[in-house]
C-alpha positions in Angstrom: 47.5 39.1 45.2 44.8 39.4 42.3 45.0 41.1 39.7 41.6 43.7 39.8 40.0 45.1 37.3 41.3 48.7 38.4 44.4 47.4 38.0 43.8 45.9 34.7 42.2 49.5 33.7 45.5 50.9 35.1 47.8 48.9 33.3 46.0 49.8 30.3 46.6 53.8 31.0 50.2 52.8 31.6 51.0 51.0 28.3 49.0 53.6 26.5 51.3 56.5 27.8 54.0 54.7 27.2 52.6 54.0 23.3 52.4 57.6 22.9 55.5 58.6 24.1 57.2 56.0 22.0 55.5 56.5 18.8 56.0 59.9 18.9 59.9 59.3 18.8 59.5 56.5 16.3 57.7 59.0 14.0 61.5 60.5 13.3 63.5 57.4 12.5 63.3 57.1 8.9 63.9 60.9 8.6 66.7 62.1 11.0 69.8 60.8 8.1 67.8 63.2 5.7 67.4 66.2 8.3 71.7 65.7 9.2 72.5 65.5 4.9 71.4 69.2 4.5 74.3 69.9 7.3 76.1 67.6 5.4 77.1 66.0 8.7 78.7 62.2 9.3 77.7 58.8 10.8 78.9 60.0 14.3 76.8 63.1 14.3 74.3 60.8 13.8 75.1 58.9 16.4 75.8 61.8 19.0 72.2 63.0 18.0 70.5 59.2 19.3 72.5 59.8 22.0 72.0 63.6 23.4 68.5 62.0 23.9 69.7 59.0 26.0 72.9 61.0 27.5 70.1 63.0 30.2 67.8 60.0 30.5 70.3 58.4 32.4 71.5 60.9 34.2 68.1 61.8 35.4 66.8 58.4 35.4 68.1 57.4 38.6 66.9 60.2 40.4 63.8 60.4 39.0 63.4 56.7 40.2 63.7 57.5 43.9 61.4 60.4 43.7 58.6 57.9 42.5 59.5 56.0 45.9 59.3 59.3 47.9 56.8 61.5 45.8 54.8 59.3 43.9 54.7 57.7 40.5 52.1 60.1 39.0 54.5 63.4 39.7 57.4 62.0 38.3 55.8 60.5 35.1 53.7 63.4 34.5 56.7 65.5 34.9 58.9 63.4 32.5 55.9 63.6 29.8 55.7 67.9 30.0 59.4 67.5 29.3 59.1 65.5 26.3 56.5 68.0 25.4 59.1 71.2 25.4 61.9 69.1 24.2 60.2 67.5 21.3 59.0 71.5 20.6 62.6 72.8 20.2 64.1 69.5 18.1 60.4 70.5 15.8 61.5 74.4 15.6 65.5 74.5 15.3 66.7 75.7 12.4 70.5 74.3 13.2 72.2 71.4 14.6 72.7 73.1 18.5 69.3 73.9 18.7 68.3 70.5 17.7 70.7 68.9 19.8 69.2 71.1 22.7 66.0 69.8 22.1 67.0 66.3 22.2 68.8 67.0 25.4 65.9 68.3 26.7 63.6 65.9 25.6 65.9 63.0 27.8 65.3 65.1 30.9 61.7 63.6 30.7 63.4 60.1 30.4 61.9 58.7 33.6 58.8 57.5 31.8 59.8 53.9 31.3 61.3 53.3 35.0 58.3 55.3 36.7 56.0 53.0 34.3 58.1 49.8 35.3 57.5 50.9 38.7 53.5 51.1 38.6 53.7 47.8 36.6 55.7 46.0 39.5 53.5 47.8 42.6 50.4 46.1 41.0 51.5 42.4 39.3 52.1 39.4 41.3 55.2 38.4 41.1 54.9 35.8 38.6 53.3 37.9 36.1 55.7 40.5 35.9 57.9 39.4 33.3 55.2 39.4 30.6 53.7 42.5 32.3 56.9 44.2 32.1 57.0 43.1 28.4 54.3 45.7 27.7 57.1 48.2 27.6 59.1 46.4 24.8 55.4 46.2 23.2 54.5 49.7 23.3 58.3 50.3 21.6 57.3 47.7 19.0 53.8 48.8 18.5 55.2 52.3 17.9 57.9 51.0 15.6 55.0 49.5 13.6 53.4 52.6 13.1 55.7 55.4 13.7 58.3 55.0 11.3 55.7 54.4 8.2 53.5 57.4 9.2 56.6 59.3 9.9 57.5 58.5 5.8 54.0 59.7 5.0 54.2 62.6 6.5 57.5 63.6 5.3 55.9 63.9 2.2 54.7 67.4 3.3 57.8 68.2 4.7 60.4 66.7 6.6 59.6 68.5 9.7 55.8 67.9 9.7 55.9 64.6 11.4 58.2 66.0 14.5 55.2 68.5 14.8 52.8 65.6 14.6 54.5 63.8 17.5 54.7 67.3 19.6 51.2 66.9 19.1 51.5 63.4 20.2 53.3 64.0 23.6 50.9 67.2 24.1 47.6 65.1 24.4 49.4 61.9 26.4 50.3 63.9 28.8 46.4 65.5 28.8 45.7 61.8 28.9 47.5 60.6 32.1 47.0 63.6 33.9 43.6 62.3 34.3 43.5 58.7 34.3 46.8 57.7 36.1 46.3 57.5 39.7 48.8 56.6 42.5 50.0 52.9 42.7 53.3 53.4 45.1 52.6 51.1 48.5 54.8 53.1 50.6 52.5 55.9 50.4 49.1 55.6 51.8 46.6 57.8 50.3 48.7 59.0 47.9 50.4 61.3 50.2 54.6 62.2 49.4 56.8 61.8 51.9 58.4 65.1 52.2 60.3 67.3 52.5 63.1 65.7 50.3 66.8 65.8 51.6 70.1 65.0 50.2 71.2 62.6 53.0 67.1 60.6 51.7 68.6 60.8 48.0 71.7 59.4 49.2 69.8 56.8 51.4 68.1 55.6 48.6 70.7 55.5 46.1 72.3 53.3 48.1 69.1 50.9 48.8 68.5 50.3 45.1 72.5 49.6 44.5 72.3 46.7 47.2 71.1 44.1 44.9 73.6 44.6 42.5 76.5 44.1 44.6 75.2 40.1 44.5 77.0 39.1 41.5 74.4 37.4 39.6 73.1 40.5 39.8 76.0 42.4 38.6 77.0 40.1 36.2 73.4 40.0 34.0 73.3 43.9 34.2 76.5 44.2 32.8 75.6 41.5 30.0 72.0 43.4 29.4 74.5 47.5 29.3 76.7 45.6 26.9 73.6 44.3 24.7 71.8 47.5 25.0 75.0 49.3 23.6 75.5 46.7 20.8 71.5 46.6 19.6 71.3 49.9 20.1 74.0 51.2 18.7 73.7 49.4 15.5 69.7 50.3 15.5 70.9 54.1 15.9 73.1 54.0 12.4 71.5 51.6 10.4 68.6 54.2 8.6 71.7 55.6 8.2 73.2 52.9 6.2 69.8 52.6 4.5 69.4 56.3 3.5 73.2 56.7 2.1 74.7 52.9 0.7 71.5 51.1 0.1 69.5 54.3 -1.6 66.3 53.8 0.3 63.6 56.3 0.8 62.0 56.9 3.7 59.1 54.7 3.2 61.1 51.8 2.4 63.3 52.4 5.8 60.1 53.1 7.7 58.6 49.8 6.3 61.8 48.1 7.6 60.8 49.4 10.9 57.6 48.3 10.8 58.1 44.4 9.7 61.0 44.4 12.7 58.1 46.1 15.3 55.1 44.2 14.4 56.7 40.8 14.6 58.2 42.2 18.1 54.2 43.2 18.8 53.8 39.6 18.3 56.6 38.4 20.8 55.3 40.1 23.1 51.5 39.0 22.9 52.1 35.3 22.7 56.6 34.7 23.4 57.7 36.4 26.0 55.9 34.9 28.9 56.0 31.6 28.0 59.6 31.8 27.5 60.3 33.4 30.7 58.0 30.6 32.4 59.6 27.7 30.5 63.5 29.0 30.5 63.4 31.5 33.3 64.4 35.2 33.4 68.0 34.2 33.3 68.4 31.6 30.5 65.7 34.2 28.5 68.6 37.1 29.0 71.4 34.5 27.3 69.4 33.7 24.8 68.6 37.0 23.7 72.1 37.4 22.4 71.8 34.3 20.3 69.4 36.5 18.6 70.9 39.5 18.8 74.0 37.8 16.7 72.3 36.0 14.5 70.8 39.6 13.8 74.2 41.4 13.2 75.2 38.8 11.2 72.9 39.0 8.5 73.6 42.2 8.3 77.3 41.6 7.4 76.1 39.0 5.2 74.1 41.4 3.2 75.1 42.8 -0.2 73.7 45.6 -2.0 72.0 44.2 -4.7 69.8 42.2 -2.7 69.8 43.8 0.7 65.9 44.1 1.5 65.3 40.3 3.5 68.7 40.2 5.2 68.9 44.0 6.4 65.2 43.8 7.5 65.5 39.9 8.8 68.8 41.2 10.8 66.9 44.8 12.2 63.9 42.6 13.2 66.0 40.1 15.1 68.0 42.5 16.9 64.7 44.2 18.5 63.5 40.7 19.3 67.0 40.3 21.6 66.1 43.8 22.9 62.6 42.9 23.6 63.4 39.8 25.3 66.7 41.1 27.4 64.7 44.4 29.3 61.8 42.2 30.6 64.3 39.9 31.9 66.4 41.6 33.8 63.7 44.2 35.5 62.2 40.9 36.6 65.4 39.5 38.1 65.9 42.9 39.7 62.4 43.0 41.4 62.9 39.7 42.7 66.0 40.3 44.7 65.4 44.1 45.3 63.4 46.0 48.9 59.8 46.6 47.9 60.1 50.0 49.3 62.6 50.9 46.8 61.3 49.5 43.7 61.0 52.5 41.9 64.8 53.3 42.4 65.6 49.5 41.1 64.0 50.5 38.2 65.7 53.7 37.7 68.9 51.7 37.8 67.6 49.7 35.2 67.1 52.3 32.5 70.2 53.8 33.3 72.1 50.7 32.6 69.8 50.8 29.6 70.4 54.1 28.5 74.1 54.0 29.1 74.2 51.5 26.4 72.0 53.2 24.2 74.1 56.5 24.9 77.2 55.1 24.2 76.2 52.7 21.4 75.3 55.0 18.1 78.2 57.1 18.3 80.5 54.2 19.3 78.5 52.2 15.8 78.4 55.6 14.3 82.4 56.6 14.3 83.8 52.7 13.1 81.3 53.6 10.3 82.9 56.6 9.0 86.6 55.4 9.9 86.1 52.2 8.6 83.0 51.0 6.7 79.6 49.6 7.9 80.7 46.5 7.3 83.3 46.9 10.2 80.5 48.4 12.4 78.7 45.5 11.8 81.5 43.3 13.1 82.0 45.0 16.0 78.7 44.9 17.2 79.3 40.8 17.3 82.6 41.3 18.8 80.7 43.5 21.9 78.0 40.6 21.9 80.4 37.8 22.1 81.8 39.4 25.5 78.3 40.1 26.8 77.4 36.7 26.4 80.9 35.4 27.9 80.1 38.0 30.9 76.8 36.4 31.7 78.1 32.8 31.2 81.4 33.3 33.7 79.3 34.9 36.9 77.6 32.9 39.3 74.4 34.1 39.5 71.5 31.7 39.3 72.1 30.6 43.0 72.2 34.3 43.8 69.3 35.2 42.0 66.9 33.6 44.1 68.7 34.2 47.6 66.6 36.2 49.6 68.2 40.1 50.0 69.3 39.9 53.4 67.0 42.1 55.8 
């Protein structure tokens, strides 16, 4: 199968929606901890703000997943962007904490864009290109970390809520964008056309398709690993503007230029790393080495003092979204590899869930040993979970199961 130019042109649409969508979240990093400190509000509300976004992402994300294998990939990902679009609205408007939280909530309903993109990406790439193809996803996240959080500083300069309504703005004309340049890429529909109606016993059905592979336990094992990273990396991502804003004294320019050191040399991983990695190590030996990095990350956090916090806290945020970066291409690989063609968009979906449970659970997790402890103690933690992802992924048999073919 070779790669044509409509594909290429189509990849390109795909990793530009997903740019969009990303940068226009990463435009509010440096500035939610000063939005929560006029409610005077904690570390964990912190927290449970990250993760009202992730908290319907994966609850949708699954379903959204097997309506891309029965609908189409263009419904559901033009869907999920309109709900960004109204969810990003309400966080920009709300005057209090419920209403923002709504619009967060809201906002994850759309959270189907990075399986339904995964999905496109795998219908069109030959097999042994998809790991670096599905590294465009990390590299539209670290693209937009590059530029979102340093604009968002910018703009917070005319008021903290200007750069939410930038990145409404944002999510309005991506979605204008791929309602005219994405077409249909799902194989199991010819011409484009659904397979309806839709039924319960067909959601069901395909549930339970795209949970076969991950009965192997290879397969279960590295999913687990890559939840448990997902909550640590995430988790300490979610509070540490936090720790920048209220121990270190940082403004939001200097947190979004944190951001934007720990994205661009991400940008860089995956333009000229994370292929060659996965070719040379493999998909598997890429996921354990990922939280190698992921600990050396933490652990220059807990190293850092104070006084001279700028390298270490930056060195240790860049490190941990080189793990991240590294772990998701992984393991969507290993799952397309082992999963039924026909329900690759639900494999997917299982993916992000797994990735957003971590990144649901993480920040408030990070967020309350904060506040009950200190961030050192967060930071600590964060190893701990590491250390038994790592010894997860180590213990289960999986590389023999990995490239079993799923019985037909």
């Amino acid at each position: 199968m070779k790669e044509t130019v409509r594909d290429r042109r189509l990849l390109l649409v795909v990793f530009l929606a997903l740019l969009n969508d990303r940068l226009a979240r990463c435009l509010i990093i440096p500035l939610l901890p000063y939005l929560l400190l006029q409610f005077h509000t904690s570390g964990l509300v912190m927290g449970l703000l990250l993760s009202s976004y992730t908290l319907t992402s994966l609850v949708i994300t699954p379903f959204a997943g097997h309506l891309s294998d029965m609908v189409g990939r263009r419904p559901v990902m033009l869907s999920s962007l309109g709900l960004g679009v109204v969810g990003m609205s309400v966080f920009g408007f709300a005057p209090n904490l419920p209403l923002m939280f709504t619009g967060r909530m809201i906002d994850g309903l759309g959270g189907g864009t990075a399986s339904t993109a995964a999905s496109v990406i795998a219908d069109i790439t030959p097999s042994e290109q998809q790991t670096q193809s599905f590294g465009l996803i990390a590299m539209a996240s670290a693209i937009a970390i590059v530029i979102g959080p340093g604009l968002g500083g910018v703009l917070a300069g005319l008021g903290l809520r200007v750069p939410i309504l930038f990145a409404t703005l944002t999510l309005l004309l991506n979605l204008l964008f791929a309602w005219f340049d994405l077409r249909e890429t799902n194989p199991a529909l010819p011409g484009g056309v659904a397979r309806l109606p839709l039924s319960r016993q067909g959601l069901v059905a395909g549930l339970r398709t795209a949970l076969r592979p991950f009965q192997q336990g290879g397969l279960a094992g590295s999913s687990l690993a890559f939840g448990l990273l997902s909550l640590a990396g995430y988790g300490l991502l979610g509070i540490i503007s936090f720790y920048m804003a209220k121990v270190l004294g940082w403004s939001p320019h200097q947190t979004g230029f944190a951001f934007t050191i720990a994205g661009a040399v991400t940008v860089v991983q995956q333009l000229g790393v994370i292929g060659r990695l996965s070719r040379r190590l493999g998909d598997r030996a890429t996921l354990v080495l990922s939280h190698g990095v992921a600990a050396l990350g933490c652990l220059l956090l807990l190293l850092a003092s104070p006084g001279r916090a700028a390298v270490p806290v930056t060195a240790g945020v860049t490190l941990i979204c080189l793990s991240l970066g590294m772990a998701a291409p992984s393991i969507r690989s290993i799952v397309v590899g082992v999963s039924d063609p026909k329900a690759t968009g639900s494999g997917m979906g299982m993916v992000q869930s797994i990735q957003n449970l971590g990144s649901c659970l993480g920040p408030p997790l990070v967020g309350l040993i904060y506040d009950r402890l200190n961030p050192g103690a967060s930071f600590l933690a964060t190893i701990l979970v590491l250390g038994a992802s790592l010894l997860v992924l180590l213990l289960v048999r999986g590389s023999e199961e990995l490239r079993r073919p799923l019985p037909r």
